[in-house]
C-alpha positions in Angstrom: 126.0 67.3 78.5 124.6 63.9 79.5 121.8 63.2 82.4 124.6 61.2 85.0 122.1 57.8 84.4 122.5 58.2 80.1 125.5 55.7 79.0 127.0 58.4 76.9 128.4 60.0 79.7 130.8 58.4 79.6 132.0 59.8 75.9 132.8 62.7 77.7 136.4 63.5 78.7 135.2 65.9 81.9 131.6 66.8 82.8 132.3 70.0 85.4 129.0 70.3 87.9 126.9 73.3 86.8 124.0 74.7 88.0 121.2 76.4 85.2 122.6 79.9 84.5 121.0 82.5 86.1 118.9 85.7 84.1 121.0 88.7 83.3 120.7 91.5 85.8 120.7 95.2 85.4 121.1 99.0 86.5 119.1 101.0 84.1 120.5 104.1 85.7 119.0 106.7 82.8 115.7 105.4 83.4 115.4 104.2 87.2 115.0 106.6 90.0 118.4 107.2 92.0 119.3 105.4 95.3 120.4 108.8 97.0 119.4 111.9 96.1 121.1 115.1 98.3 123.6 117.8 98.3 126.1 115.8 96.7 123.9 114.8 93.6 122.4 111.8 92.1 124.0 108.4 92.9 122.1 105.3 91.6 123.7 101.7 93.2 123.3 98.4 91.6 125.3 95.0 92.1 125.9 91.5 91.2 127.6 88.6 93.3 130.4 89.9 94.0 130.3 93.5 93.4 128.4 97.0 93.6 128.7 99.5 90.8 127.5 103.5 92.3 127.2 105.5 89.5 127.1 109.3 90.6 126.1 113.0 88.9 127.7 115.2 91.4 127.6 118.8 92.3 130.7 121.2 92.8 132.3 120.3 96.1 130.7 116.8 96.7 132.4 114.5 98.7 132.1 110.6 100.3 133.4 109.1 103.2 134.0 105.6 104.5 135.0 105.4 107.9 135.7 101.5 107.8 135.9 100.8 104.9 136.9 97.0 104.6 138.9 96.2 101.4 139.9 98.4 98.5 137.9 100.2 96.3 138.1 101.6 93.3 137.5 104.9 91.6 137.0 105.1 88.0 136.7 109.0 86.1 136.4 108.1 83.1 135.9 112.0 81.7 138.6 114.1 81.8 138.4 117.6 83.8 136.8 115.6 86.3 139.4 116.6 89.5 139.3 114.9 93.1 141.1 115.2 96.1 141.5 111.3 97.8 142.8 111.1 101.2 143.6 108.1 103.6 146.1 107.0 105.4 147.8 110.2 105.9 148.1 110.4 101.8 146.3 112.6 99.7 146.6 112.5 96.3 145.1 114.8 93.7 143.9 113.9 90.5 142.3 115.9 87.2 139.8 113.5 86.1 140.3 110.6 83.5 142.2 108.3 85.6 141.2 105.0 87.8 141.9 105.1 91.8 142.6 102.5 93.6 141.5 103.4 97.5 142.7 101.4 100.6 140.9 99.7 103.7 139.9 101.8 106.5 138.9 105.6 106.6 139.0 107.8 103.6 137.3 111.1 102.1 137.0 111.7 98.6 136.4 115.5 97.4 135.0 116.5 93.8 135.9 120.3 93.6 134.0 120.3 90.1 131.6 118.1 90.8 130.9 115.6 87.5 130.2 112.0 86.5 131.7 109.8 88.8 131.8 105.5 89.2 132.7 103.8 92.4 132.9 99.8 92.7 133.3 98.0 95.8 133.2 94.4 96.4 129.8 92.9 98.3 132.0 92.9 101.8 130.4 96.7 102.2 127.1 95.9 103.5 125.7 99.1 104.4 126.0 99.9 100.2 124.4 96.3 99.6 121.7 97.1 101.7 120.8 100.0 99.0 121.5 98.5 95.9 118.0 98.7 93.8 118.5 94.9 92.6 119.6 93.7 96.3 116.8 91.4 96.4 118.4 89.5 93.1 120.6 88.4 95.1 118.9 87.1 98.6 119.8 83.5 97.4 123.9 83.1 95.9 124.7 81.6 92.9 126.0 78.4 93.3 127.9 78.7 90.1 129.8 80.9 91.3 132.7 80.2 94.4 132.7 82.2 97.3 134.5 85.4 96.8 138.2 85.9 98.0 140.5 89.0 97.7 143.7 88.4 95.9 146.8 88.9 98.1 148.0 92.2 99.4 149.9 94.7 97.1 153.2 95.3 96.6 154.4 97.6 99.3 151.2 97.6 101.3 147.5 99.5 100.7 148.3 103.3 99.8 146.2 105.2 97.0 147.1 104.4 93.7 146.6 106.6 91.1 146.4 105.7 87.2 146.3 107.7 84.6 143.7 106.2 81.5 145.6 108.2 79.1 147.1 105.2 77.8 147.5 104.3 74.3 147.0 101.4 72.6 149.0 98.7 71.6 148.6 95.6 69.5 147.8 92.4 71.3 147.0 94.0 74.3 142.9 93.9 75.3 142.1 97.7 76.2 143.3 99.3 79.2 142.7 96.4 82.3 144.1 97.2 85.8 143.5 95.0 88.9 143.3 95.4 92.5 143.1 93.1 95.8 139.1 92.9 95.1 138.6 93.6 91.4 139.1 93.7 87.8 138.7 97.0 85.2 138.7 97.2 82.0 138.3 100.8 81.0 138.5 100.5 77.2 138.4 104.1 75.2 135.6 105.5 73.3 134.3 103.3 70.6 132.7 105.0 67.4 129.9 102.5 66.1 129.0 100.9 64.7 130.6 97.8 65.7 131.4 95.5 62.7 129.4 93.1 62.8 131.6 90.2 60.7 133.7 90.6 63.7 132.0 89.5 67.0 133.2 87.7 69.7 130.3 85.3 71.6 132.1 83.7 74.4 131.0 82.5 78.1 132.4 82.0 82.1 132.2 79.1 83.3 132.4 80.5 87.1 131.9 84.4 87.2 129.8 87.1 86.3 130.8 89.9 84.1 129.6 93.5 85.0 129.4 95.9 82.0 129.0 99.2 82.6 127.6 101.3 79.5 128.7 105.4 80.0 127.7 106.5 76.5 126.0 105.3 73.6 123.4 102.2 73.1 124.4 99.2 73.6 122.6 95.5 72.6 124.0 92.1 74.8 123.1 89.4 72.7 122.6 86.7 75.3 122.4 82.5 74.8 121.2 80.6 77.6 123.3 76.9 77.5 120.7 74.1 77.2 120.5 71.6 80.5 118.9 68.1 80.7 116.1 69.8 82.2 114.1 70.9 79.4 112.0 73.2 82.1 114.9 75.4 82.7 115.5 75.9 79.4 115.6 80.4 78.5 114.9 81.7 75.3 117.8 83.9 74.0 117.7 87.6 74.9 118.9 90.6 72.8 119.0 93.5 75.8 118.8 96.7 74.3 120.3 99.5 77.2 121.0 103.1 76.4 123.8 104.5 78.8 124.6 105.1 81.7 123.6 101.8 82.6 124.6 98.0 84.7 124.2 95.3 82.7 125.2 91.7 84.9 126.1 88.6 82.7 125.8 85.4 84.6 127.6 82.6 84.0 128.0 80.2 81.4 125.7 82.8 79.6 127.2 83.0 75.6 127.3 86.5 75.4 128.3 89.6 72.8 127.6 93.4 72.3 126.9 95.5 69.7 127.0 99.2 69.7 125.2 102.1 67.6 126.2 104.9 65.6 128.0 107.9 67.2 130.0 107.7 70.3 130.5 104.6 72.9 131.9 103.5 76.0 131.4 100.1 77.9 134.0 99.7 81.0 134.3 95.5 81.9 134.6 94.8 85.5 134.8 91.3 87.1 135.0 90.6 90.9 137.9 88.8 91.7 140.2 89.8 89.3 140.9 87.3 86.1 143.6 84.6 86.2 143.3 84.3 82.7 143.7 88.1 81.6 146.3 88.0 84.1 148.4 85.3 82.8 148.8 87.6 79.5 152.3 89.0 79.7 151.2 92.6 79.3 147.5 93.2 79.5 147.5 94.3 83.3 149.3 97.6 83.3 149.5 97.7 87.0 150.5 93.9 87.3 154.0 94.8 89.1 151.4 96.2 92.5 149.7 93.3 92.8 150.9 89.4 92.8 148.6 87.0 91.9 147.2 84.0 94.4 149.6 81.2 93.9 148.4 78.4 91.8 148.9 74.9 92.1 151.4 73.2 89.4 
């Protein structure tokens, strides 16, 4: 990267614009008081840019309603014996826990006969859950590095609930288990038993998004780099976040970034708000793909 009056700008093929990356954001949900607090449970909110993560411990028989909702959301159990009962649209569907949902626009109720530990994710369009976030203010100016957020086109068939099952095994060249909606990206990879090999990272950045991992069991560590700018003033040390589960963790952009894990038993589900073009160019890795096309993209 070369200051636009410095000569040597022009030994650079392409120089993209880029603003200085942002700080990492987080939902330290074991340790922060929750948002809402009732008969239903405990429900804790946090976002990013483009998205808000509601974590939830519920009682027997909780339920949620949206009565407008505006896009589709999603529903992730990532326990088993976790049952719910969706409805919308005329359609119920029933469900016995370990499973993503993927819930239309407009009204819908969702029931939780068992209660349990339970993950909703909505894009930023729902205001009224914005509103409660406990980082809203994070986010009172945009980042510029990142475009203005647009749904990917409708599904196959029209909006209907869409019920997956995470039972699925894995297979070899395939990046966990990723499925995608209209508004959203999930990558609900198993249960990890650490430690993570360390020989075997994988440091990598995004130019324009954020990525939103979500920590359900074990302790995590997000090595962080901050990419040097001509401006030695914005320059950020590196940070090495330590965060026990369950817990938000938001990776800005153009952040070089990694994770480690501990002993014992771990889980880290990747979202990202759009969906990924480049996951979803891989024949393959979206197993629900065939539901939803892709924008079209210039040749």
């Amino acid at each position: 990267m070369y200051d636009p009056s410095d000569p040597r700008r022009v030994l650079m093929a392409e120089q993209k614009t880029a603003f200085p990356a942002r700080p990492a954001g987080y939902g330290l949900f074991y340790r922060d008081r929750p948002v809402c607090d009732d008969d239903n449970g405990r429900t804790w909110l946090a976002r990013g840019q483009n998205l808000v993560v509601a974590y939830s411990e519920l009682q027997p028989g909780a339920s949620f309603e949206r009565a407008d909702q505006i896009d589709e959301f999603v529903v992730l159990l990532p326990y088993p014996e976790t049952p719910v009962v969706a409805n919308a649209r005329g359609q119920v569907e029933h469900s016995d826990g370990y499973a993503l949902i993927i819930m239309p626009p407009g009204p819908s109720r969702l029931v939780f006969p068992r209660g349990g530990r339970v993950v909703r994710l909505f894009s930023t369009r729902s205001a009224d859950l914005v509103a409660k976030c406990s980082n809203a203010d994070d986010y009172r100016e945009p980042d510029p590095n990142i475009p203005p957020f647009e749904p990917w086109p409708d599904p196959v068939g029209g909006y209907r609930i869409r019920v997956h099952s995470l039972d699925v095994p894995p297979q070899e060249g395939r990046a966990g288990k990723i499925f995608r909606c209209t508004t959203m990206m999930v990558n609900a990879s198993g249960v990890r038993l650490g430690p993570r090999d360390s020989t075997k990272l994988s440091p990598h950045a995004h130019d324009d998004f954020e990525q939103y991992s979500l920590a359900l069991s074990g302790t995590w560590t997000h090595h962080m780099r901050w990419p040097w700018t001509t401006d030695l003033s914005e320059w950020r040390e590196d940070v090495h976040a330590v965060v026990e589960s369950p817990s938000l963790t938001v990776i800005p952009p153009r952040v070089i970034h990694t994770s480690v894990y501990g002993d014992g038993e771990n889980q880290l589900v990747d979202i990202f708000a759009p969906p990924r073009k480049d996951f979803s160019r891989r024949p393959g890795w979206v197993l629900n793909a065939d539901d939803y096309p892709m924008p079209m993209e210039s040749a």
